[in-house]
C-alpha positions in Angstrom: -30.4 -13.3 1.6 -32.5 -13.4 -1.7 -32.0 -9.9 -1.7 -28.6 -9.5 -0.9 -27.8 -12.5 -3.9 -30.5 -10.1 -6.1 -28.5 -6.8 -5.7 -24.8 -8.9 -6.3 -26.2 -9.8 -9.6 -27.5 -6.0 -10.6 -24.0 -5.0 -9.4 -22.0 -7.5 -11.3 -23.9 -6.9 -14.3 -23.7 -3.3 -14.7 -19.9 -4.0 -14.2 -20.1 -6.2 -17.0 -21.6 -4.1 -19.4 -19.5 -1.5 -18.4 -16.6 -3.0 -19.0 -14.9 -2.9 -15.6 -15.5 -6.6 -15.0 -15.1 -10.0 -17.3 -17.3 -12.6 -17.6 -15.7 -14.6 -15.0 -15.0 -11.7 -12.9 -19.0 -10.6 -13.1 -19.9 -14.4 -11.8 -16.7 -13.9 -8.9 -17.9 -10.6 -7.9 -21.7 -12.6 -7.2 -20.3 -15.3 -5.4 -17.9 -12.7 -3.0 -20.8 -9.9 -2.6 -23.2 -12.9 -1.7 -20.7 -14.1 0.9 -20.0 -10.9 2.3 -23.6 -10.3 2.5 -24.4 -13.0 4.5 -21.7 -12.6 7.2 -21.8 -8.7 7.4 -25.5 -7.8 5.9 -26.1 -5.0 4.1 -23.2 -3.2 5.3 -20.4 -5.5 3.9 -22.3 -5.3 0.5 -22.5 -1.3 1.2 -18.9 -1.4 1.9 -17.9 -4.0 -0.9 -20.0 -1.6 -3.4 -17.6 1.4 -1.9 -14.4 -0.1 -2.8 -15.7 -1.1 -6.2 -17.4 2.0 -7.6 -14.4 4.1 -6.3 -11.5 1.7 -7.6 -13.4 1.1 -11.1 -13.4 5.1 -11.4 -9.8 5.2 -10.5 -9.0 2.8 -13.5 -11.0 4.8 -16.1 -9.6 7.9 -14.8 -7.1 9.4 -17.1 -7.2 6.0 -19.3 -5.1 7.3 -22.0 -2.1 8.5 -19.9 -2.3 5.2 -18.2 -1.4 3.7 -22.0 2.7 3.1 -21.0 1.7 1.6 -17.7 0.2 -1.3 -19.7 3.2 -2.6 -21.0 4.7 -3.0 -17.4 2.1 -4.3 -15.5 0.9 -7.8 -15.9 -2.8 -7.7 -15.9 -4.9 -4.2 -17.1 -8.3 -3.3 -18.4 -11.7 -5.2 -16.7 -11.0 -7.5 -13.8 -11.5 -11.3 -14.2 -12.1 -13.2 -11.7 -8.7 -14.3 -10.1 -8.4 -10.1 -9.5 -12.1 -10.0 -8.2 -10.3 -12.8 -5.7 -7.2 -11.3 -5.2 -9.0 -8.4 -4.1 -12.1 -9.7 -2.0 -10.7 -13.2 -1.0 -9.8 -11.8 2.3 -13.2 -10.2 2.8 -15.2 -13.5 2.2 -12.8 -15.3 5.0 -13.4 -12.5 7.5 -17.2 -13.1 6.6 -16.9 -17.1 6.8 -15.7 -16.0 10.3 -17.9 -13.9 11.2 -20.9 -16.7 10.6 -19.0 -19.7 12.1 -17.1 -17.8 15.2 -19.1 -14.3 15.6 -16.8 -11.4 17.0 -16.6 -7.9 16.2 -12.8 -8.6 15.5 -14.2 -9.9 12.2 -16.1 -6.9 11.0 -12.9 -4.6 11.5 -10.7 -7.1 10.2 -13.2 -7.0 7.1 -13.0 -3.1 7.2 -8.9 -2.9 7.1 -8.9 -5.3 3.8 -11.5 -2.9 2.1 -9.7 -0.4 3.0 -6.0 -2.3 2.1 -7.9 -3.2 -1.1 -8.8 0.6 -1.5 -5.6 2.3 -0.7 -3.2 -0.4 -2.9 -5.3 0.2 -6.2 -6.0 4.5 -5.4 -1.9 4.1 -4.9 -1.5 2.6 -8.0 -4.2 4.0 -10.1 -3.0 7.6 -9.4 0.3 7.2 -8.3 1.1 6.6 -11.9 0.1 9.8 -12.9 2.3 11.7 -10.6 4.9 14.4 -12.4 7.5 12.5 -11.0 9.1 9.0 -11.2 8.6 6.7 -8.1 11.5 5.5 -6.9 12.1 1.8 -6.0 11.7 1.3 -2.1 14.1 -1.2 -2.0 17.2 0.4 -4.2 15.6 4.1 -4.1 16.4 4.4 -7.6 14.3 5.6 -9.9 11.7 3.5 -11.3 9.7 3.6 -14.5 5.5 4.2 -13.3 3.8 0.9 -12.9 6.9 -1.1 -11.6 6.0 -2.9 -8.4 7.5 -2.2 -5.6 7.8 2.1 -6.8 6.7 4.7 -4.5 6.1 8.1 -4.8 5.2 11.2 -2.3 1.8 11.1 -4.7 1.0 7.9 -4.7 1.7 7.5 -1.1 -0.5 10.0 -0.3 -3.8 8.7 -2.4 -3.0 5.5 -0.6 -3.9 7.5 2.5 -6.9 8.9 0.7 -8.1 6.0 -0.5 -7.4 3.6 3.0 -9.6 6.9 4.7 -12.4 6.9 2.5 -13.3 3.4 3.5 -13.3 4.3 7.2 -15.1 7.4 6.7 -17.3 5.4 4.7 -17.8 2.7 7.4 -17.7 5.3 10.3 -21.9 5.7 10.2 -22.5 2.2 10.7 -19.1 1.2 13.7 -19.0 2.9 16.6 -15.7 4.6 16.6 -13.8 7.5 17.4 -10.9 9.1 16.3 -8.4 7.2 17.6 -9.9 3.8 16.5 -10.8 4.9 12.9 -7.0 6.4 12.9 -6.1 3.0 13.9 -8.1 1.0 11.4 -6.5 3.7 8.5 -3.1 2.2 9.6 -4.2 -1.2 9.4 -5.4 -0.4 5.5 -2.4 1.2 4.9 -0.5 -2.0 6.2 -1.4 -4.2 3.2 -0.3 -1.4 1.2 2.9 -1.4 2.7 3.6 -5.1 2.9 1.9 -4.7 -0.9 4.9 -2.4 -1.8 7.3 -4.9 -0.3 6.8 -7.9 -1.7 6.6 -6.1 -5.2 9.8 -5.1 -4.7 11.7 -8.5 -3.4 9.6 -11.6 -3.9 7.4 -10.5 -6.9 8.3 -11.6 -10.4 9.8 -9.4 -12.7 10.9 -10.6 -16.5 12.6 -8.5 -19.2 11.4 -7.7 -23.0 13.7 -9.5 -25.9 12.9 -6.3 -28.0 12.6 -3.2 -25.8 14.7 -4.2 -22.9 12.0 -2.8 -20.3 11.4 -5.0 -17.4 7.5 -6.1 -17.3 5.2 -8.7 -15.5 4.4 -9.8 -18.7 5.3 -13.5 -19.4 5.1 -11.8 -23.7 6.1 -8.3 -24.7 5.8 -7.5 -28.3 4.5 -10.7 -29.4 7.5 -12.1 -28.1 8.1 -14.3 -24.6 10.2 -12.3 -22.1 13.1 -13.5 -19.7 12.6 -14.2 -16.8 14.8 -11.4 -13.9 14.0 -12.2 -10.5 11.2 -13.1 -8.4 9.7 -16.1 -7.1 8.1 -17.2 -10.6 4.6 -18.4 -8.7 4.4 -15.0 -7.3 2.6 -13.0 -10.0 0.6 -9.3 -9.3 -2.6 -11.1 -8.6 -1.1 -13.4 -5.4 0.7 -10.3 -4.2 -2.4 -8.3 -3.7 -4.0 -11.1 -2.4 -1.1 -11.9 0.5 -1.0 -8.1 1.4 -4.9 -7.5 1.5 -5.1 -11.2 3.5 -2.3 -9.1 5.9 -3.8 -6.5 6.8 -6.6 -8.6 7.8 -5.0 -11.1 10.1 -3.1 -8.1 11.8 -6.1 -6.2 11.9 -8.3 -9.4 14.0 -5.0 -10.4 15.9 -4.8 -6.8 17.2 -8.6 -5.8 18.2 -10.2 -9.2 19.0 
């Protein structure tokens, strides 16, 4: 365990300093690798470190033509630590499970919210980038990129990507075969789905005094927006949480 708490701390400090973390998200991300580690051993943290690396380089990549997404969207730049829980809450309950009840059901559930986790942020992260506006999924109208609750063919399909490189990732250490990793894809893409859902209906949404644009943002150029729609406790950070936690509780209700 002293190891597993040693490496958490290496980890978390390396995405300090390189600027993919906060301060408080740095001394989250301890606390959830530490958890994980004890439940799952090395190969939650192995797994944990997957999602991670692989999400952080889906935030820096094309930065600059990411620049009109941060006026929409409600949190960007490093993660602090209510995203570090949005994102690995889920994980540390599968893992608090795993110690107090043990069943395999645990470790996949654990497996389908990495790879939820995955496939929600590669979906976003790139999705933004495609040629083409995502449409909403609720209205099917067009949507400006960023706007919760937009999906595009692109987008869709580097959720896909994403979801598989978590089971590819995990596939050396589960026995597995193609059916069941197929199966555990689904499940990741599940909380990307639900994700997409609840962005759309229940998430909420205000509108810019100056520009007009709808945002996340409770201020838009300085100034405090109005609110549209939404369930007003139900910002970006609880939504990924609730789809992630999802996937999950489908994915141990199914293969226990």
């Amino acid at each position: 365990m002293l190891a597993i708490f040693g490496v958490t701390c290496l980890v978390a400090f390396a995405g300090y300093r390189l600027r993919s973390l906060t301060r408080s998200g740095a001394v989250l991300t301890v606390v959830t690798g530490t958890v994980i580690g004890y439940g799952f051993g090395w190969f939650g943290l192995y797994l944990l470190g997957v999602f991670f690396s692989t999400s952080s380089l889906a935030s820096k990549y094309r930065s600059r033509d990411k620049k009109s997404v941060d006026e929409i969207v409600e949190k960007s730049g490093p993660r602090d630590f209510v995203q570090v829980l949005a994102n690995g809450g889920a994980g540390m309950a599968t893992a608090l499970g795993m110690t107090l009840v043990p069943n395999d059901a645990w470790l996949y559930a654990y497996v389908a919210s990495t790879a939820a986790a995955t496939s929600d942020t590669w979906g976003s992260e790139f999705g933004v980038l495609a040629k083409q506006k995502p449409r909403s999924i609720k209205t099917f109208r067009e949507v400006e990129p960023g706007t919760s609750g937009g999906v595009s063919l692109f987008g869709t399909l580097m959720s896909v990507a994403g979801a598989t490189v978590i089971i590819a990732a995990s596939y050396p250490f589960i026995q597995m075969d193609v059916t069941f990793a197929l199966v555990l894809i689904v499940l990741g893409l599940s909380g990307s789905v639900v994700d997409t859902l609840l962005g759309a209906t229940v998430q909420r949404k205000y509108r810019c005094r100056v520009c007009d644009k709808l945002t996340e943002k409770k201020a838009h150029h300085r100034e405090p927006t109005i609110y549209v729609s939404g369930w007003r406790i139900l910002g970006n950070d609880a939504v990924n949480f609730l789809s992630i936690a999802a996937a999950a509780t489908i994915s141990f209700l199914l293969l226990r």
